[in-house]
KOLDODREN-515059 format. One record per atom (N, C-alpha, C): residue in three letters; x, y, z. Coordinates in steps of 0.02 Angstrom, whole numbers, padded with zeros to 5 digits, always signed. Layout:
REM KOLDODREN-515059
ALAXYZ/...
This chain:
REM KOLDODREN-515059
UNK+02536+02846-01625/UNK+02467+02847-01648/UNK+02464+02865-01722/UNK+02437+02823-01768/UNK+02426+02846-01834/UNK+02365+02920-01853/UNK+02415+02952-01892/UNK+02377+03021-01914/UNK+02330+03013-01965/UNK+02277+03026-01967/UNK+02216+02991-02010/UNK+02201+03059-02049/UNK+02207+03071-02114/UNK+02208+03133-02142/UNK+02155+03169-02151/UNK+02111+03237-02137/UNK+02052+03262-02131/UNK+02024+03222-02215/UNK+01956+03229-02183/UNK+01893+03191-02234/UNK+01878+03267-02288/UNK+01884+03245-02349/UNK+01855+03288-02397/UNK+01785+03318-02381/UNK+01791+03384-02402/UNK+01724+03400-02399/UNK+01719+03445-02494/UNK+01642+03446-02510/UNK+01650+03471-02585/UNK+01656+03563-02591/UNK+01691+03554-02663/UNK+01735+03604-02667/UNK+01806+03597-02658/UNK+01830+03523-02598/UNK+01896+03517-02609/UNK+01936+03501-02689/UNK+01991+03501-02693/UNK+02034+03462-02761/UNK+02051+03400-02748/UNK+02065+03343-02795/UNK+02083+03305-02794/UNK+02096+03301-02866/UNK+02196+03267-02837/UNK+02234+03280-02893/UNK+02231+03207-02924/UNK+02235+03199-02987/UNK+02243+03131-03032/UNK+02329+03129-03049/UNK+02365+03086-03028/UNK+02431+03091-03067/UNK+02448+03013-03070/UNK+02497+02992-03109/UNK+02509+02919-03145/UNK+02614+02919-03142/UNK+02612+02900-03071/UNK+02675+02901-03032/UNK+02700+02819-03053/UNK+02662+02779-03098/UNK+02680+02742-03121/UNK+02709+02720-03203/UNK+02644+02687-03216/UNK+02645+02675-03252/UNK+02597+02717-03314/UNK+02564+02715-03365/UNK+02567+02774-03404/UNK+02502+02745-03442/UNK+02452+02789-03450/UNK+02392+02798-03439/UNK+02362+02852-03485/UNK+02315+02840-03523/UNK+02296+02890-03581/UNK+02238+02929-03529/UNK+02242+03011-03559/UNK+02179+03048-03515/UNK+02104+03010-03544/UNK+02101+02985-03610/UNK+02027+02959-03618/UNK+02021+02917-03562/UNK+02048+02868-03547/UNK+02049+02831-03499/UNK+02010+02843-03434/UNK+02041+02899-03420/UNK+02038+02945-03352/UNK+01971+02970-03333/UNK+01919+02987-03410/UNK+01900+03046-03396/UNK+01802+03027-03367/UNK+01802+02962-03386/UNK+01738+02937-03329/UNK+01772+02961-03253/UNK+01827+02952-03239/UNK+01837+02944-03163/UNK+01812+03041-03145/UNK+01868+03072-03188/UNK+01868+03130-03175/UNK+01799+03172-03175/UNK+01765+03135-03222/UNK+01693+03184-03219/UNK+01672+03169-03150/UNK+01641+03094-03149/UNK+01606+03076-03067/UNK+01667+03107-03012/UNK+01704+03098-03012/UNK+01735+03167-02959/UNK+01702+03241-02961/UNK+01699+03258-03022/UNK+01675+03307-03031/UNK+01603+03322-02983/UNK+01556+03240-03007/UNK+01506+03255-02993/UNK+01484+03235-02912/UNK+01517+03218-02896/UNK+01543+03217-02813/UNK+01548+03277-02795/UNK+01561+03325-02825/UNK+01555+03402-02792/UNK+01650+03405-02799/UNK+01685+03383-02837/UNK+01754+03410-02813/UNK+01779+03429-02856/UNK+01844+03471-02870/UNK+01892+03507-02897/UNK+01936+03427-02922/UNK+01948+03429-03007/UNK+02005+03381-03019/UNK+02066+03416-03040/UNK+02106+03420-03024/UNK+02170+03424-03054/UNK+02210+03382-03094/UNK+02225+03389-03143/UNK+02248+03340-03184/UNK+02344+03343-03199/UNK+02375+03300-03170/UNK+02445+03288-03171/UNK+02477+03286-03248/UNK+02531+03299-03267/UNK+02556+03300-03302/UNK+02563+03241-03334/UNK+02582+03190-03318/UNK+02589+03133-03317/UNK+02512+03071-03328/UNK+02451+03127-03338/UNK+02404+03071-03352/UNK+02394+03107-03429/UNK+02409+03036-03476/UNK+02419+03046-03547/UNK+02462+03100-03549/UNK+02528+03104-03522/UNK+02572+03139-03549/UNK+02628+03117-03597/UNK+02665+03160-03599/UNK+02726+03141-03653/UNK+02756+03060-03634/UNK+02743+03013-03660/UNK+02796+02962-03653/UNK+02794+02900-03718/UNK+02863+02849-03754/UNK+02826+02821-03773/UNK+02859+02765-03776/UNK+02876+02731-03703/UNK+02852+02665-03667/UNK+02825+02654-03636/UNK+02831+02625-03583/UNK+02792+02599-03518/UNK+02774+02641-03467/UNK+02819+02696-03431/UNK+02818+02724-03393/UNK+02785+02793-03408/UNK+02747+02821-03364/UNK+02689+02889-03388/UNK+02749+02942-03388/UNK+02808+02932-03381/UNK+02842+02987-03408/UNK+02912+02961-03367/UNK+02990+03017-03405/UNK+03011+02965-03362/UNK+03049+02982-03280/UNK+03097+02986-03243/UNK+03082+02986-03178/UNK+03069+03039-03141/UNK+03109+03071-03185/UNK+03108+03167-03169/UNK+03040+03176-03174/UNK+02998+03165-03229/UNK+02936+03189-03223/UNK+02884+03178-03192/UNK+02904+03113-03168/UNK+02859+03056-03131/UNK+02855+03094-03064/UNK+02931+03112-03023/UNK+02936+03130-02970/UNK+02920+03218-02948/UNK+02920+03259-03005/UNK+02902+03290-03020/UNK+02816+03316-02999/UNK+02815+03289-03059/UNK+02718+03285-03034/UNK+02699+03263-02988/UNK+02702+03202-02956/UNK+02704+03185-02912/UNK+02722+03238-02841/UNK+02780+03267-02852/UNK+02798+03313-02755/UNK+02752+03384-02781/UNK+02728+03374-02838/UNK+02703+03450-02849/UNK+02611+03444-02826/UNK+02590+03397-02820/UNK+02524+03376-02779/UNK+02517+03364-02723/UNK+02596+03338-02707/UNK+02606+03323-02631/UNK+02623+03379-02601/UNK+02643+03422-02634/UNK+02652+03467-02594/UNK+02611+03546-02601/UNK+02565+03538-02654/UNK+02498+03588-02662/UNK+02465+03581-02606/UNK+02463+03636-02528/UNK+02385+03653-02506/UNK+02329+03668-02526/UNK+02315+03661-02583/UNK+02245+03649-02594/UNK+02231+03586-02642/UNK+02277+03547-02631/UNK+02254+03460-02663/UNK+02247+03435-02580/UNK+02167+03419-02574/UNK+02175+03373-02532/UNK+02183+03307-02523/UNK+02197+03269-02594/UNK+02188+03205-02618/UNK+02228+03184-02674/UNK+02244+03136-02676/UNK+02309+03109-02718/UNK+02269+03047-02751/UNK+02252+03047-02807/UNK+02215+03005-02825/UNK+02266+02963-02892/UNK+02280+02887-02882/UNK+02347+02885-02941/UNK+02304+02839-02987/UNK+02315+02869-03054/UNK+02276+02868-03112/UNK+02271+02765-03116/UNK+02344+02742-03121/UNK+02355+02685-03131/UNK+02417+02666-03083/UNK+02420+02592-03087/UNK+02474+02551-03047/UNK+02526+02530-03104/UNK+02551+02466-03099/UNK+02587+02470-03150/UNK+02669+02441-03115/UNK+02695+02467-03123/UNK+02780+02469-03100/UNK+02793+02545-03115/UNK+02840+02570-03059/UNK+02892+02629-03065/UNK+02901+02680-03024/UNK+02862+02645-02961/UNK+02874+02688-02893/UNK+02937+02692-02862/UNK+02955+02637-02871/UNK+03020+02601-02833/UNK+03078+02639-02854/UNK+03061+02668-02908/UNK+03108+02680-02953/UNK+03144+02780-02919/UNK+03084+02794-02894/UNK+03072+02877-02858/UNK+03059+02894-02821/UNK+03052+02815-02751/UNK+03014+02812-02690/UNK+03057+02886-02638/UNK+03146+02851-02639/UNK+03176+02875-02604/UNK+03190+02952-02600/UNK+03181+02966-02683/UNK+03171+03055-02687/UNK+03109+03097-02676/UNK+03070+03068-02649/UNK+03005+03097-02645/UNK+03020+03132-02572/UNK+03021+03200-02565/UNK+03006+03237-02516/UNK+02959+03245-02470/UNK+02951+03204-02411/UNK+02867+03213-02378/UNK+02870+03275-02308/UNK+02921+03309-02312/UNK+02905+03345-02244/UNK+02856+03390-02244/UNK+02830+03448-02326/UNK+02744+03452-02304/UNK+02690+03427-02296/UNK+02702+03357-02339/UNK+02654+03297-02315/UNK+02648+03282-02242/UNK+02697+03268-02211/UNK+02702+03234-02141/UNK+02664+03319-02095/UNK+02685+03385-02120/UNK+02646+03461-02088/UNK+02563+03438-02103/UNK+02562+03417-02165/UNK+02474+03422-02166/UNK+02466+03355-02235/UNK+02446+03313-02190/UNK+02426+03242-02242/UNK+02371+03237-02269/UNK+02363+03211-02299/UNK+02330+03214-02370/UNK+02293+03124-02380/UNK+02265+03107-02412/UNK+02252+03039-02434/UNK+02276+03042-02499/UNK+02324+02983-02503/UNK+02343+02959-02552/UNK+02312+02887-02572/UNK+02280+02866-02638/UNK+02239+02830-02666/UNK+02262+02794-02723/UNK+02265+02724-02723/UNK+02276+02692-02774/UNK+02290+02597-02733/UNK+02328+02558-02790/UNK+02347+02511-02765/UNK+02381+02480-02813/UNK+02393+02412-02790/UNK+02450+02380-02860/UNK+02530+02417-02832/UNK+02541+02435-02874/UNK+02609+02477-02893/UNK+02611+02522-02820/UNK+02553+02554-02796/UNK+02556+02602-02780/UNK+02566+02558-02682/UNK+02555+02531-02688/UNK+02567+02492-02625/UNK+02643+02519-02608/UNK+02680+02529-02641/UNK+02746+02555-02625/UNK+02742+02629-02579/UNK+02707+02666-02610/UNK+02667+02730-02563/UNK+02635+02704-02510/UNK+02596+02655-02510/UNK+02553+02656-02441/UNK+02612+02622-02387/UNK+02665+02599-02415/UNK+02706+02542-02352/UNK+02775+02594-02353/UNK+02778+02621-02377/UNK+02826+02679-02364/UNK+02817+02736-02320/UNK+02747+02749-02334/UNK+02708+02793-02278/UNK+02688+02777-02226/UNK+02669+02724-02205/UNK+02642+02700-02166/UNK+02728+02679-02114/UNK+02785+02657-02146/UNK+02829+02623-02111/UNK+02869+02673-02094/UNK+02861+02727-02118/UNK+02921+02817-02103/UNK+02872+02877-02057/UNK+02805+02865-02060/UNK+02746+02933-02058/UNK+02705+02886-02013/UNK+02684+02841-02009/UNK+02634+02818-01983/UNK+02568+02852-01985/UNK+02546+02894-02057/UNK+02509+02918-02090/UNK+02439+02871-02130/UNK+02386+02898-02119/UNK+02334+02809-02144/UNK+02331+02845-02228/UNK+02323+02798-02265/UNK+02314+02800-02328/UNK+02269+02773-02357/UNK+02241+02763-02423/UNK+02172+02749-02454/UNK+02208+02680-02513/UNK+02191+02601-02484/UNK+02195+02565-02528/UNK+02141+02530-02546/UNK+02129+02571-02616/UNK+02071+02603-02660/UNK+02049+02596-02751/UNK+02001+02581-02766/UNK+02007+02596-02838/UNK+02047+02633-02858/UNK+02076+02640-02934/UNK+02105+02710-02952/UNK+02034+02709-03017/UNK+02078+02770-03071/UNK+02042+02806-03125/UNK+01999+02733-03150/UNK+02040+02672-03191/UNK+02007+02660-03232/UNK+01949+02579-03197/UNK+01927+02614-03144/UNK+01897+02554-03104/UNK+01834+02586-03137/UNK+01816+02664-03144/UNK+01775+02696-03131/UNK+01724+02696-03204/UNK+01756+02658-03263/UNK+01739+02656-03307/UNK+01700+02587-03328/UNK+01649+02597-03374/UNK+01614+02531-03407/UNK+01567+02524-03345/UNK+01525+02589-03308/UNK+01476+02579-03251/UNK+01493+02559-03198/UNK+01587+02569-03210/UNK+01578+02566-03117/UNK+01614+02618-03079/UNK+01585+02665-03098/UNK+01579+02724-03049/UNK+01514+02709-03009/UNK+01464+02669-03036/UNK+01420+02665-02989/UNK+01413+02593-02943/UNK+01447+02535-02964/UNK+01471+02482-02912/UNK+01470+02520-02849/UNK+01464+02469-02786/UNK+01485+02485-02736/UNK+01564+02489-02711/UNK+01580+02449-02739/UNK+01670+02463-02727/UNK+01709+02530-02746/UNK+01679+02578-02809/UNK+01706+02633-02806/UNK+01667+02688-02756/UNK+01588+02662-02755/UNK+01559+02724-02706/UNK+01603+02689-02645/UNK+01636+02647-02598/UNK+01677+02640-02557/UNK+01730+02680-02531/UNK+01739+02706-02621/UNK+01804+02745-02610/UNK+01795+02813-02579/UNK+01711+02843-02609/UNK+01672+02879-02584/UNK+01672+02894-02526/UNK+01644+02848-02498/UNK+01630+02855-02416/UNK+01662+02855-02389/UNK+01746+02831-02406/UNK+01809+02821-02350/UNK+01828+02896-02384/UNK+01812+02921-02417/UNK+01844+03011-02427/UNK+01804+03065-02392/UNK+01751+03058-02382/UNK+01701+03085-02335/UNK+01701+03061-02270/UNK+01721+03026-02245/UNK+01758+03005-02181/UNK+01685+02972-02150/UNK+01681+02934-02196/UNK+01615+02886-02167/UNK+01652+02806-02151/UNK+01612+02775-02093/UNK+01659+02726-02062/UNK+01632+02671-02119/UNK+01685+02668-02132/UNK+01678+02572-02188/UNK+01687+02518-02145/UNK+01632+02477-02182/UNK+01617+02418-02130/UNK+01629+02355-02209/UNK+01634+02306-02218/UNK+01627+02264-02254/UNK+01607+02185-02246/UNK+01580+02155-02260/UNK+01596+02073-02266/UNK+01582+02027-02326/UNK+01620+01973-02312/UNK+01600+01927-02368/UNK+01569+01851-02350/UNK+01550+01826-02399/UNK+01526+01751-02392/UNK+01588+01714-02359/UNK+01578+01660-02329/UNK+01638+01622-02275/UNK+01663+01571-02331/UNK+01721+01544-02328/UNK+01772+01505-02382/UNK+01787+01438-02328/UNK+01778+01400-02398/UNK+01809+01315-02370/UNK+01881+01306-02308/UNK+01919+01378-02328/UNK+01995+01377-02304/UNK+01986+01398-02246/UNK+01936+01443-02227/UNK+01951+01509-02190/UNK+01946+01461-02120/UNK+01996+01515-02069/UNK+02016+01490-02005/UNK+01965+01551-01965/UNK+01920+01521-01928/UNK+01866+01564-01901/UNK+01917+01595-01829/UNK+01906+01663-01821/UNK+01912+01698-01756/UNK+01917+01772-01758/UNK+01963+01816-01710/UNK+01930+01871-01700/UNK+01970+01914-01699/UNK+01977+01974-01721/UNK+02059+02015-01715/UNK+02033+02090-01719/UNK+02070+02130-01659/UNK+02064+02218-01679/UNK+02124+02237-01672/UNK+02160+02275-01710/UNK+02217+02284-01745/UNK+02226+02342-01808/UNK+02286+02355-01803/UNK+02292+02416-01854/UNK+02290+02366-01926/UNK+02291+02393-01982/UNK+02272+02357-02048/UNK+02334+02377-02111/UNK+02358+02314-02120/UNK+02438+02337-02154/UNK+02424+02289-02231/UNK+02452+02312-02274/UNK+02468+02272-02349/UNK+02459+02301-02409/UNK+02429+02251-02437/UNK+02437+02277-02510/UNK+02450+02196-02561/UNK+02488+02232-02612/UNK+02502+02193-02666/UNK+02553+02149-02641/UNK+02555+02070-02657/UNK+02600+02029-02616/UNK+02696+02044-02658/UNK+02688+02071-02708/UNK+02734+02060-02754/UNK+02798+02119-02706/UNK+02734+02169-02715/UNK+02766+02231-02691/UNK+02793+02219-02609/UNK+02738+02212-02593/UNK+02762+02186-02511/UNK+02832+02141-02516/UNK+02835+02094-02539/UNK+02889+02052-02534/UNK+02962+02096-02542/UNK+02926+02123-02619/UNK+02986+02171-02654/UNK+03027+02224-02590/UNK+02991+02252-02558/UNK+03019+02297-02496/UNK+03036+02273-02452/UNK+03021+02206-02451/UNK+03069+02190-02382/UNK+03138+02204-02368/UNK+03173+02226-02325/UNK+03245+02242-02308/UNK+03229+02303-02321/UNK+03204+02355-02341/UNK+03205+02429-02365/UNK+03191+02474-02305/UNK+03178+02539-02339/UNK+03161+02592-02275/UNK+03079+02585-02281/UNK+03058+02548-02350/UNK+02993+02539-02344/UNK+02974+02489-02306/UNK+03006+02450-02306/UNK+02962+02377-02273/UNK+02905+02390-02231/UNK+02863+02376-02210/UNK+02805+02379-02173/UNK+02821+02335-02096/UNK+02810+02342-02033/UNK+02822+02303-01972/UNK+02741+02280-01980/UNK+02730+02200-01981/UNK+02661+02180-01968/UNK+02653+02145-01915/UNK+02687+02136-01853/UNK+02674+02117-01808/UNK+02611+02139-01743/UNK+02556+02112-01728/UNK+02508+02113-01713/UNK+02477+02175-01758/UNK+02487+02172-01820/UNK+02422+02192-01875/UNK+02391+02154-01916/UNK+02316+02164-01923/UNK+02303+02099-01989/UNK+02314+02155-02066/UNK+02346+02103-02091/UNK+02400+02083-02158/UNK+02355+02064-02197/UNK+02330+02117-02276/UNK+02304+02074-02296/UNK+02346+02080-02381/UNK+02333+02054-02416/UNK+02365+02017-02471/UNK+02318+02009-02552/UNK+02332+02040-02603/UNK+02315+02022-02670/UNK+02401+02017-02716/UNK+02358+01993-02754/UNK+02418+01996-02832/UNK+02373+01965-02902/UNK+02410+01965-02927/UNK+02376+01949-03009/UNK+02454+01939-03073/UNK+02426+01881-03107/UNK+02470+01863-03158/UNK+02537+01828-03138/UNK+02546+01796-03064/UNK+02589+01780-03048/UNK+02620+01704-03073/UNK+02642+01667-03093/UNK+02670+01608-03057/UNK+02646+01558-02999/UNK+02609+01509-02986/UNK+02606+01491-02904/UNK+02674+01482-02900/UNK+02710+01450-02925/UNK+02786+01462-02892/UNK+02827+01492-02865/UNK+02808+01575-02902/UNK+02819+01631-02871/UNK+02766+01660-02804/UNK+02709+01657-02798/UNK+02664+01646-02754/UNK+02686+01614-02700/UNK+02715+01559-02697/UNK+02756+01513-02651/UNK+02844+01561-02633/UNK+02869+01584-02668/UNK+02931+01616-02644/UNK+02913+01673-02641/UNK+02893+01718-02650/UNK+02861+01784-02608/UNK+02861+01761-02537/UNK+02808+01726-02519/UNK+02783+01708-02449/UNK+02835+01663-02419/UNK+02865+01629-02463/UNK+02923+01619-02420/UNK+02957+01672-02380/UNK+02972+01727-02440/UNK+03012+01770-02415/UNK+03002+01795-02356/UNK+02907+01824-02357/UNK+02875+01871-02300/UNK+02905+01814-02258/UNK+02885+01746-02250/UNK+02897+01695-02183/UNK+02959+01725-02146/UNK+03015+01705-02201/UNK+03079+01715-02188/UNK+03097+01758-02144/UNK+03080+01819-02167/UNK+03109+01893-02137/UNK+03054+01901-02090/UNK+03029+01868-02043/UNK+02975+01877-01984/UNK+02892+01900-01981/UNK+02877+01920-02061/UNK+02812+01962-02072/UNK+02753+01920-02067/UNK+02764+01853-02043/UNK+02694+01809-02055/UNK+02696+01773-01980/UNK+02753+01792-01930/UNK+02719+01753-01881/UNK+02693+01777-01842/UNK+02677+01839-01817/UNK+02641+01872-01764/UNK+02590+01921-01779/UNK+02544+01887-01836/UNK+02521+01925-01863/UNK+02432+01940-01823/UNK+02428+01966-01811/UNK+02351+01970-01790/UNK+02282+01928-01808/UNK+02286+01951-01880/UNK+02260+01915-01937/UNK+02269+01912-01998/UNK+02242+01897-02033/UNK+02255+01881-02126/UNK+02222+01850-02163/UNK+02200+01924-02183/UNK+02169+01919-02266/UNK+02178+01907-02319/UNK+02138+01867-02361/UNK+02193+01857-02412/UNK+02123+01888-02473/UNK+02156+01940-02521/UNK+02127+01949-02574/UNK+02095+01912-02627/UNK+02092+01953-02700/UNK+02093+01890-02758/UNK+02163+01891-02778/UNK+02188+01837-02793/UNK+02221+01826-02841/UNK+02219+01791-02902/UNK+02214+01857-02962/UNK+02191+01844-03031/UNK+02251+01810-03060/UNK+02219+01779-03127/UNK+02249+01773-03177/UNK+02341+01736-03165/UNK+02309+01677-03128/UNK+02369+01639-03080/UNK+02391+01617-03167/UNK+02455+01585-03161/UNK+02487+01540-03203/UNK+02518+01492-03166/UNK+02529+01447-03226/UNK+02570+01394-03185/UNK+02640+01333-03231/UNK+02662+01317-03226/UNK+02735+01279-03249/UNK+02699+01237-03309/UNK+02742+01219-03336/UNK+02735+01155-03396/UNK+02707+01106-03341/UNK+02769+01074-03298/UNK+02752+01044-03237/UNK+02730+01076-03189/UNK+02666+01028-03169/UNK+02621+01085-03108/UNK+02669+01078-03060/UNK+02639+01168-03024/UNK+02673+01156-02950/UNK+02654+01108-02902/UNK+02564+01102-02908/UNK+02540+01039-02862/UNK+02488+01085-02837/UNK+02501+01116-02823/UNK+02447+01166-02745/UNK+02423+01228-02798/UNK+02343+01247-02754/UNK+02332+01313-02776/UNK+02352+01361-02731/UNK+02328+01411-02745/UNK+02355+01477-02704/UNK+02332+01466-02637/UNK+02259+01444-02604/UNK+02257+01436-02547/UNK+02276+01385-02504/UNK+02309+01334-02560/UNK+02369+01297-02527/UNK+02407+01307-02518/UNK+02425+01337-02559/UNK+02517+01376-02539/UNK+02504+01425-02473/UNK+02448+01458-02466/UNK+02457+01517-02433/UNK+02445+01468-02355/UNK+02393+01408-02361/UNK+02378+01390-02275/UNK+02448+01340-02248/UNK+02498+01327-02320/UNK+02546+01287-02294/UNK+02614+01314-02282/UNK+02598+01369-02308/UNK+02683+01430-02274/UNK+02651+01446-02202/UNK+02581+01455-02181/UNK+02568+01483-02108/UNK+02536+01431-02054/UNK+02544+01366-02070/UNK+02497+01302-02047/UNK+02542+01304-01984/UNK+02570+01324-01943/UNK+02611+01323-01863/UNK+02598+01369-01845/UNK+02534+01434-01872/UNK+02519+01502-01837/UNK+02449+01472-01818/UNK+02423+01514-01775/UNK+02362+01523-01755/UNK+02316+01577-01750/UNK+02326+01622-01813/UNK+02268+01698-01802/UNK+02233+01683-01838/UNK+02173+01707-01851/UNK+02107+01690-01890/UNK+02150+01722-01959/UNK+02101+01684-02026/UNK+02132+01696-02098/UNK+02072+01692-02147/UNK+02047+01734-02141/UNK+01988+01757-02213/UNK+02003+01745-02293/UNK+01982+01702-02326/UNK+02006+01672-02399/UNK+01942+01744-02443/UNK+01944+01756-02497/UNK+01919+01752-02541/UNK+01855+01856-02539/UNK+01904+01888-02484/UNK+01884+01953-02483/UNK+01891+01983-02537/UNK+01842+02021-02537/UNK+01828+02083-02603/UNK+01896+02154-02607/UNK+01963+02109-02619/UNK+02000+02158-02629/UNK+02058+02148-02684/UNK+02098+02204-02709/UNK+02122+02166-02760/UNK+02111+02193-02860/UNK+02155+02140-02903/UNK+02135+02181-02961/UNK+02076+02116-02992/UNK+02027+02143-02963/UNK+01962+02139-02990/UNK+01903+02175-02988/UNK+01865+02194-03005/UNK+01823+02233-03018/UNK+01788+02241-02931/UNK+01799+02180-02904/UNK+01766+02188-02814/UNK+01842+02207-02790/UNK+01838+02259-02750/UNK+01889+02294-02732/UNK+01876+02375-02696/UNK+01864+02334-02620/UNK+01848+02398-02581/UNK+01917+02452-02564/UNK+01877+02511-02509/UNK+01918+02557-02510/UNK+01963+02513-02429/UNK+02024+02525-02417/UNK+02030+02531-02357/UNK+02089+02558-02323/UNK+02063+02581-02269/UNK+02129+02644-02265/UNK+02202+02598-02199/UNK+02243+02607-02229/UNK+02296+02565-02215/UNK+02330+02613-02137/UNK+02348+02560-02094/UNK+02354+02591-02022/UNK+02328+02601-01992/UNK+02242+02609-01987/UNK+02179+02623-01968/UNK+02171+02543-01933/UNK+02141+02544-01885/UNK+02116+02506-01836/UNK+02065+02469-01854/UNK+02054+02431-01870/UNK+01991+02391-01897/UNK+01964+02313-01846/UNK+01908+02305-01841/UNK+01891+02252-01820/UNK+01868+02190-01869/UNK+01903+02141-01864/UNK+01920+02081-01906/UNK+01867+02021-01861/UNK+01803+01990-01886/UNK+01762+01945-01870/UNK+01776+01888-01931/UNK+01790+01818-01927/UNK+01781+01779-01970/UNK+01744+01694-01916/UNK+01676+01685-01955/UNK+01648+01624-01911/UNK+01619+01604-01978/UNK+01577+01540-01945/UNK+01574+01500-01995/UNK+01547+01526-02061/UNK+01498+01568-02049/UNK+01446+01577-02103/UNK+01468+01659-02162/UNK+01504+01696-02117/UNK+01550+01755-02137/UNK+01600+01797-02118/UNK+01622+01828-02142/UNK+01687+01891-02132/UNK+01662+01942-02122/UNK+01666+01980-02076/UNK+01665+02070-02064/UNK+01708+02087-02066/UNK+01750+02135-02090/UNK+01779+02208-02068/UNK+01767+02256-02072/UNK+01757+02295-02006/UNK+01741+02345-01990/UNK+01783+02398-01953/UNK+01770+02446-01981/UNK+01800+02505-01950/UNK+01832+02526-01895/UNK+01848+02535-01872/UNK+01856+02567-01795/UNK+01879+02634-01776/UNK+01847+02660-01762/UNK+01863+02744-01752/UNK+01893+02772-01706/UNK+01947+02817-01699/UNK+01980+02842-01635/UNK+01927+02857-01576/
């Protein structure tokens, strides 16, 4: 049975740290106030606008560092990661969770951070928050509905969602635990201690800046190694800011994606509000959700123990 981590109440902390990639505090500090003004305690990680000066918010020692020092504070009830990025992978395996696994916590982010939610989810069977991070919250959208989302799934209010119905989408019906993330990352863990098992879960899927070529061998891969045929259902995010060859590949993304799975039969939702774009709900990964797709729209909805 997945352990669903107690719902914030105000007055709790919630820690900001950048276990990735590397992130200035101006950046941060719309997110951190409206936390604030949510009624909560922020803690601020070492690692948001800390010492670094490449890519990475600091480098592994410090990363992992800050990082087990939130994870393992009783009084952070919340792990909130500043940015995604690349450089989880890099500190997955030294991360200590046995007070995590005594008393869990929500951990929050996505992108990069998908490495946390499919690591946790595939060792802990712990639910997690795949969620805005810091800089969603900026340029007025702390007040979007996609970050108040993040809201309500921290207050332990049941999230329900839907979207407009897509030319692609394969109409039907699925209740099932709820597994994914970033397709890059997903792919990337396959064979690991992270990999994720998605068999009878709906799977759902973003990326950004890819290749369709690469788009096409990712999902090869998932095919390959068993993750796409017994799948419940499947969602498929946005995927931004596609590229493509001198010579086209031929297909767009929702070609590639209905012609790696065209011999399955679970319902497949095109064009959900998840992902790196500004529409990008909260949703907590391992959690049981009910999956509706018919002609006219998509639900997912919650499902509560």
């Amino acid at each position: 049975m997945t352990h669903i981590p107690p719902s914030l109440h105000p007055g709790d902390t919630i820690a900001i740290v950048c276990p990735a990639g590397y992130m200035p505090r101006e950046k941060a500090q719309t997110c951190i106030d409206t936390l604030q003004q949510w009624g909560y305690h922020v803690r601020v990680g070492l690692t948001l606008g800390g010492a670094s000066d490449n890519y990475f918010s600091g480098d592994d020692e410090a990363r992992l560092a800050d990082f087990q020092a939130a994870l393992d504070d009783p009084d952070v009830k919340a792990i909130l990661c500043g940015r995604g990025g690349y450089g989880l992978s890099r500190i997955i395996d030294r991360i200590d969770f046995s007070r995590f696994r005594q008393s869990p916590k929500w951990i929050i982010g996505y992108s990069d951070i998908t490495v946390l939610h499919a690591h946790i989810e595939a060792n802990f069977n712990i639910a997690t928050l795949h969620a805005p991070m810091a800089g969603a919250f900026n340029d007025g959208g702390a007040e979007d509905s996609y970050v108040q989302s993040l809201r309500q799934a921290l207050t332990g209010e049941k999230t329900a969602y839907s979207c407009s119905s897509h030319l692609f989408n394969r109409v039907g019906q699925a209740t099932a635990p709820l597994t994914g993330g970033n397709l890059a990352l997903i792919a990337h863990l396959a064979g690991s201690s992270s990999a994720v098992t998605t068999e009878g879960k709906i799977l759902f899927l973003e990326d950004i800046g890819e290749y369709l070529y690469n788009i096409d061998r990712m999902l090869r891969q998932l095919k390959r190694s068993g993750r796409l045929d017994r799948l419940a259902g499947l969602i498929v995010g946005s995927f931004t800011d596609l590229k493509d060859t001198t010579r086209p590949f031929g297909a767009t993304v929702e070609e590639i994606i209905l012609d790696c799975i065209k011999e399955y039969n679970y319902p497949v939702c095109f064009g959900f509000p998840v992902g790196h774009a500004a529409a990008n709900v909260a949703l907590k990964t391992s959690v049981k959700y009910d999956l509706k797709i018919d002609e006219g729209r998509t639900t997912l909805t919650e499902i509560r123990p």
